[in-house]
Backbone as a ProteinNet text record, in pm:
[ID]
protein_1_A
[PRIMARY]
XXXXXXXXXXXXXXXXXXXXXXXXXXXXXXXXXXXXXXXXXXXXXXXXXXXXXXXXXXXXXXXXXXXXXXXXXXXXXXXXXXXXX
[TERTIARY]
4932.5	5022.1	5160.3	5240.1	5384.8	5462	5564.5	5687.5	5674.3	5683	5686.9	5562.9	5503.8	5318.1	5266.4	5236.1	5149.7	5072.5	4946.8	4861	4868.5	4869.3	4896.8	4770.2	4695	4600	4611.6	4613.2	4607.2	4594.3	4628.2	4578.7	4430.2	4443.2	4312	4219.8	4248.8	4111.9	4090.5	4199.5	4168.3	4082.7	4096.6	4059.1	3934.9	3878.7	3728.1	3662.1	3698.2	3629.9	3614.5	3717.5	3650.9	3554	3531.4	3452.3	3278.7	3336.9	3192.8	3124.9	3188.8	3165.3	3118.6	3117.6	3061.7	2964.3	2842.6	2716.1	2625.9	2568.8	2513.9	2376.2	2343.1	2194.2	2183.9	2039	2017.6	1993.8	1933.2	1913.6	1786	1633.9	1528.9	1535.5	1612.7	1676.4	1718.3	1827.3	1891.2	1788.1	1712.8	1607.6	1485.6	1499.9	1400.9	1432	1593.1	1667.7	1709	1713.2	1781.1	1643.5	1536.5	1361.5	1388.6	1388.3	1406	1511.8	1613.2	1768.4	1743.3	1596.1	1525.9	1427.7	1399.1	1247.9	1177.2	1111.3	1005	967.1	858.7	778.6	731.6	713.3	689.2	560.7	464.7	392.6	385.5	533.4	567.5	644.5	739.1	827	731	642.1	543.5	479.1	433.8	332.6	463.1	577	678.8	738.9	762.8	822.1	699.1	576	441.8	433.5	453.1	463.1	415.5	306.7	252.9	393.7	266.4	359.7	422.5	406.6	411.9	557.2	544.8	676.8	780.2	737.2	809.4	924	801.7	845.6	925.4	888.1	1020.3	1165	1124	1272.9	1374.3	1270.8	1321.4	1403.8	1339.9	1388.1	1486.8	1513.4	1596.7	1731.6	1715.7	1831.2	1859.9	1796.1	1883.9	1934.7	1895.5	1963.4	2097	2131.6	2215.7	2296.8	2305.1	2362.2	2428.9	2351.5	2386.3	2322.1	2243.4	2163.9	2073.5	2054	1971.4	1852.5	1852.1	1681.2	1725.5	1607.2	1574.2	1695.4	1682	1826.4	1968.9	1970.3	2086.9	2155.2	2041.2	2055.6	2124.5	2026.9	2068.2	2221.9	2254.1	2372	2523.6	2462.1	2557.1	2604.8	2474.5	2479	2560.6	2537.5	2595.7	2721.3	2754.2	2896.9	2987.3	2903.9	3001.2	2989.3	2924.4	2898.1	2754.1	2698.8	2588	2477.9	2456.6	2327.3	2390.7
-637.4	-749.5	-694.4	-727.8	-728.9	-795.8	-734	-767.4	-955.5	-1026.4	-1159.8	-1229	-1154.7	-1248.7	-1253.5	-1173.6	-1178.8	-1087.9	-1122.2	-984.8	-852.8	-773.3	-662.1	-605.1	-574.4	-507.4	-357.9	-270.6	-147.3	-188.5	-161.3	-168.6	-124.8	41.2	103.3	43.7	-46.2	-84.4	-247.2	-300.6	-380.2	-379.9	-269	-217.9	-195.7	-188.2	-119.4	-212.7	-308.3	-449.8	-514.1	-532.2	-604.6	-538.7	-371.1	-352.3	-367.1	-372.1	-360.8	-521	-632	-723.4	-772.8	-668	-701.6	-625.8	-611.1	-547.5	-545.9	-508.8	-534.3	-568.8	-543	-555.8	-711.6	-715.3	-830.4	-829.2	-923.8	-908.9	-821.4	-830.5	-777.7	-658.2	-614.6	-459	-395	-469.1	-398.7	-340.3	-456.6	-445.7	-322.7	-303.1	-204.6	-29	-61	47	88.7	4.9	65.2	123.4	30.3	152	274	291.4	392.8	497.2	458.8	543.3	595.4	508.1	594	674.4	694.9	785.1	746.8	594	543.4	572.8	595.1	584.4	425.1	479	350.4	221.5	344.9	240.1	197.8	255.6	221	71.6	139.5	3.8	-118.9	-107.5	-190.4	-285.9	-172.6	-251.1	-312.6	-251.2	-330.1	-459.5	-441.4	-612.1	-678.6	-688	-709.2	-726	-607.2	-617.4	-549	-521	-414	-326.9	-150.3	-62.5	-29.3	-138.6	-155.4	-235.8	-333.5	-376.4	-335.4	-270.7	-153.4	-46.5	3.2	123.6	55.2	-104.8	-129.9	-172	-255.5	-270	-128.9	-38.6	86.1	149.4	106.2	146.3	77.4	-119.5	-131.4	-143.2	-41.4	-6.4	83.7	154.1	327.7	281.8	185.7	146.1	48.2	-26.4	-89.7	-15	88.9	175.1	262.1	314.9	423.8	531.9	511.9	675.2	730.8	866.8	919.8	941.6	910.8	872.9	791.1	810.9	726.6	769.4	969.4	985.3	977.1	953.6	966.3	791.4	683.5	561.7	543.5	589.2	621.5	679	753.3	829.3	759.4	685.7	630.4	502.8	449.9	281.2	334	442.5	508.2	512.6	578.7	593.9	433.3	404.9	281.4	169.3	192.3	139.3	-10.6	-25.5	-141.2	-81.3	46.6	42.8	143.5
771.9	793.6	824.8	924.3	954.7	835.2	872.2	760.7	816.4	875.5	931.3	825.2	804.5	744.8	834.5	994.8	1098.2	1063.1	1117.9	1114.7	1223.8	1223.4	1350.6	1332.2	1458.5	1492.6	1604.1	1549.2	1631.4	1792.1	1908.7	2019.7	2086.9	2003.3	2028	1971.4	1825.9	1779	1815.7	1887.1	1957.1	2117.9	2174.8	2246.3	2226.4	2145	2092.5	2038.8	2016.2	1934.9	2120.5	2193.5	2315.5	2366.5	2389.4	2448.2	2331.5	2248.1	2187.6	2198.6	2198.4	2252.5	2427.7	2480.6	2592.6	2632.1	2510.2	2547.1	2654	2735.2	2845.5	2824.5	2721.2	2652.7	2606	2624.9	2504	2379.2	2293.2	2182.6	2176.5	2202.8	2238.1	2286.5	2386.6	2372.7	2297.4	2260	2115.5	2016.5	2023.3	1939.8	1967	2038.4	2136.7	2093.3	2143.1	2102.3	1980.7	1874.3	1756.6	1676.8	1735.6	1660.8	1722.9	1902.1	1935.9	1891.5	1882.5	1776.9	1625.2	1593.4	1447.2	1458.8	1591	1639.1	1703.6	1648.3	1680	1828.6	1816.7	1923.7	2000.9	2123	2221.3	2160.4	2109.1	2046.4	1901	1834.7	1729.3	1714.9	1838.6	1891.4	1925.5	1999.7	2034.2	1938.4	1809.1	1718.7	1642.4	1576.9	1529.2	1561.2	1686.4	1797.2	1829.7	1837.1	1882.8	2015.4	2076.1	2208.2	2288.8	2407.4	2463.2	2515.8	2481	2516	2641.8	2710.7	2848.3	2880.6	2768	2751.7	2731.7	2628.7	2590.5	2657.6	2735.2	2843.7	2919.9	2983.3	3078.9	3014.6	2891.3	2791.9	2809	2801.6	2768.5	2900.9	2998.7	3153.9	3244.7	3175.8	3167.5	3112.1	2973.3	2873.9	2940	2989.8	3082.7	3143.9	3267.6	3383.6	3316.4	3259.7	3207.1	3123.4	3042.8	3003.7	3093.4	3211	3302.4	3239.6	3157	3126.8	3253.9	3174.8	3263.1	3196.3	3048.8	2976.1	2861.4	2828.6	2645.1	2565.8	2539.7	2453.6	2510.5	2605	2710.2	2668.8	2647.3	2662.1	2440.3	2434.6	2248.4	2222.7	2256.3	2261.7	2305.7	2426.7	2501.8	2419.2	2358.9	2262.2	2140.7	2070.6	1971.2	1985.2	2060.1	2069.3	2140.4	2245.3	2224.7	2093.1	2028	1872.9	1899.6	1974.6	2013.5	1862.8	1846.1	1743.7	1674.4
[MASK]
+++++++++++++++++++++++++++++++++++++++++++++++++++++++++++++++++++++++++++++++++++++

């Protein structure tokens, strides 16, 4: 809080709250990705969400492409650090 009784928010961490709000993912991705960000495997992810591993693999192919990765850990890494999982 400012000497006034306003609240003050850092710039940078204002800065970092908008971007984390404009995820490119959906929810079902997210979802896709944060099994994948614990290990799981495709047909782990699969039997967990009940979903063929087929589904899977493309959830998974369009989290790279929407991320800008260049794979699975590339897509993990990238969500990590911008804070999504």
């Amino acid at each position: 809080m400012s000497a006034q009784g306003e609240r003050y928010i850092d710039e940078s961490l204002g800065y970092g709250f908008l971007e984390a709000s404009e995820i490119p993912l959906t929810r079902r991705e997210l979802s896709v990705l944060s099994l994948a960000a614990e290990g799981a495997s495709v047909g782990e992810i699969a039997r967990s969400l009940h979903l063929s591993n087929g589904t899977v693999r493309n959830y998974m192919s369009a989290i790279t492409r929407k991320t800008g990765a260049r794979n699975r850990v590339d897509a993990i890494r990238i969500s990590r650090v911008a804070g999504w999982v």
